[in-house]
C-alpha angles and dihedrals in degrees: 000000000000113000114178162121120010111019121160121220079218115209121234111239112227118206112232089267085058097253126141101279096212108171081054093050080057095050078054095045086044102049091042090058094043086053103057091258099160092193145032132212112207117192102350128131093296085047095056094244097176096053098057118096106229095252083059092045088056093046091049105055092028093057087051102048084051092044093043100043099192104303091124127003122283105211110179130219105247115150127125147168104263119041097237092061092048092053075048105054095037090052092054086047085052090048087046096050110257114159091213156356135252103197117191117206109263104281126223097009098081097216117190126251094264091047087048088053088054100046085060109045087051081053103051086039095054113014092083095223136084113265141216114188129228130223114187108146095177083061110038107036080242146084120206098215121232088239089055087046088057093053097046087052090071092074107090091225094062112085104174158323124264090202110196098185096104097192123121100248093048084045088056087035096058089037104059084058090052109118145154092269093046135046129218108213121188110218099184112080094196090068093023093121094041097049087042099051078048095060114281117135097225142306141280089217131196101200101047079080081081101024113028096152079055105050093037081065102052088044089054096050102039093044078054096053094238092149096185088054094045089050089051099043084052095055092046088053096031098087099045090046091048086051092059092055086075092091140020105279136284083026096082098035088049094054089060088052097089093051092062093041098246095125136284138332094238130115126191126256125314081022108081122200109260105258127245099266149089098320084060099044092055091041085051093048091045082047098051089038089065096041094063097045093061088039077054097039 
């Protein structure tokens, strides 16, 4: 499976009840394929994955892998705490028709490396799905190593890492395990061009939920090592990714949603809408600032 290049952590739109909003999860579908998206996150972190109850875990990916029909992989968010529900939740992806799994190291229990090594491998053996795995220490309480990562490419089921540590020596460290048979994926926008002329093979973005045209063509030059394109591609994107880091995401990309007609602001508990303020006004300016660069180019 190829698994590269520009792939959105799309967000799940909420109705004003707090319902799936699903026509507007299809204007989303539809506008990340029109834009040269090549993959697609359902339900992961962006997606809040955490928030969903399982029957709307089931709609939703259900609903894209219908919507979509094959024309990009569909990798579902799975990951869990506890390895059984993991087995569990990436089994019920495979018998909805995901192509493949993020799996996020296991969140607030802390496991070892080697614990870590085993939670995989019983997921790639038993999940029934392809797997990349998912380093995002911020998030978990834990960081998957790069030398624990070497040895989980081995198994034939694991495709790949999204790795979100963003610094220079975890960039050279992925990258040196990147292969034919496994994929190194960024997942930090703010260093996407320079993990990719590195090494990675492409990005889960964030961003690209609001700019997908944008962020393809910084995935195609800096894949290409053209490094002058890449750098220009980044400045054009910089502004508008600095602005997201105002909130925890998905707060500050889901309050631009509504600008560009894909559903409400609105995340779910614990989770609180961004405020009318300065953080907006400057998402909305970054917004506006791209826009009119690609309305120009």
């Amino acid at each position: 499976m190829d698994i590269r290049g520009s792939i959105c952590a799309l967000v799940t739109p909420f109705a004003a009840d707090g319902s799936l909003d699903l026509p507007a999860f299809a204007r989303l579908l539809d506008q990340q394929l029109a834009g040269g998206t090549q993959a697609l996150v359902v339900a992961g972190s962006t997606g809040e994955a955490h928030m969903l109850e399982q029957d709307e875990f089931e709609r939703l990916l259900a609903f894209a892998v219908d919507h979509v029909g094959g024309r990009v992989p569909v990798i579902a968010g799975t990951g869990e705490a506890g390895t059984a529900r993991t087995v569990a939740q990436t089994r019920r992806a495979a018998a909805l028709g995901a192509d493949a799994a993020l799996v996020v190291a296991p969140y607030y229990v802390r496991p070892t490396q080697e614990g870590l090594r085993r939670h995989f491998l019983e997921v790639a053996e038993h999940g029934g799905l392809p797997v990349v795995l998912y380093n995002v220490p911020t998030r978990t309480g834990c960081d998957l190593l790069p030398e624990t990562v070497a040895q989980l490419r081995e198994h034939p089921a694991i495709l790949g890492v999204k790795e979100a540590v963003a610094t220079g020596e975890r960039i050279g460290a992925l990258a040196e395990l990147a292969r034919a048979d496994f994929v190194y994926l960024s997942g930090d926008d703010g260093t996407a061009g320079k993990a990719m002329l590195a090494g990675a093979a492409g990005t889960v973005s964030v961003v690209a939920n609001l700019v997908p045209q944008a962020f393809r063509a910084l995935c195609d030059a800096a894949t290409a090592g053209d490094q002058a394109a890449t750098g220009c591609a980044h400045d054009r994107l910089d502004p508008l990714v600095q602005a997201l880091n105002c909130a925890p995401n998905p707060i500050a990309v889901k309050a631009m949603l509504p600008a560009l007609g894909l559903g409400s602001a609105c995340p779910r508990l614990p989770l609180l809408e961004l405020p009318d303020g300065p953080d907006r006004a400057r998402l909305r300016e970054a917004l506006a600032a791209l826009a009119s660069l690609a309305a120009v180019a």
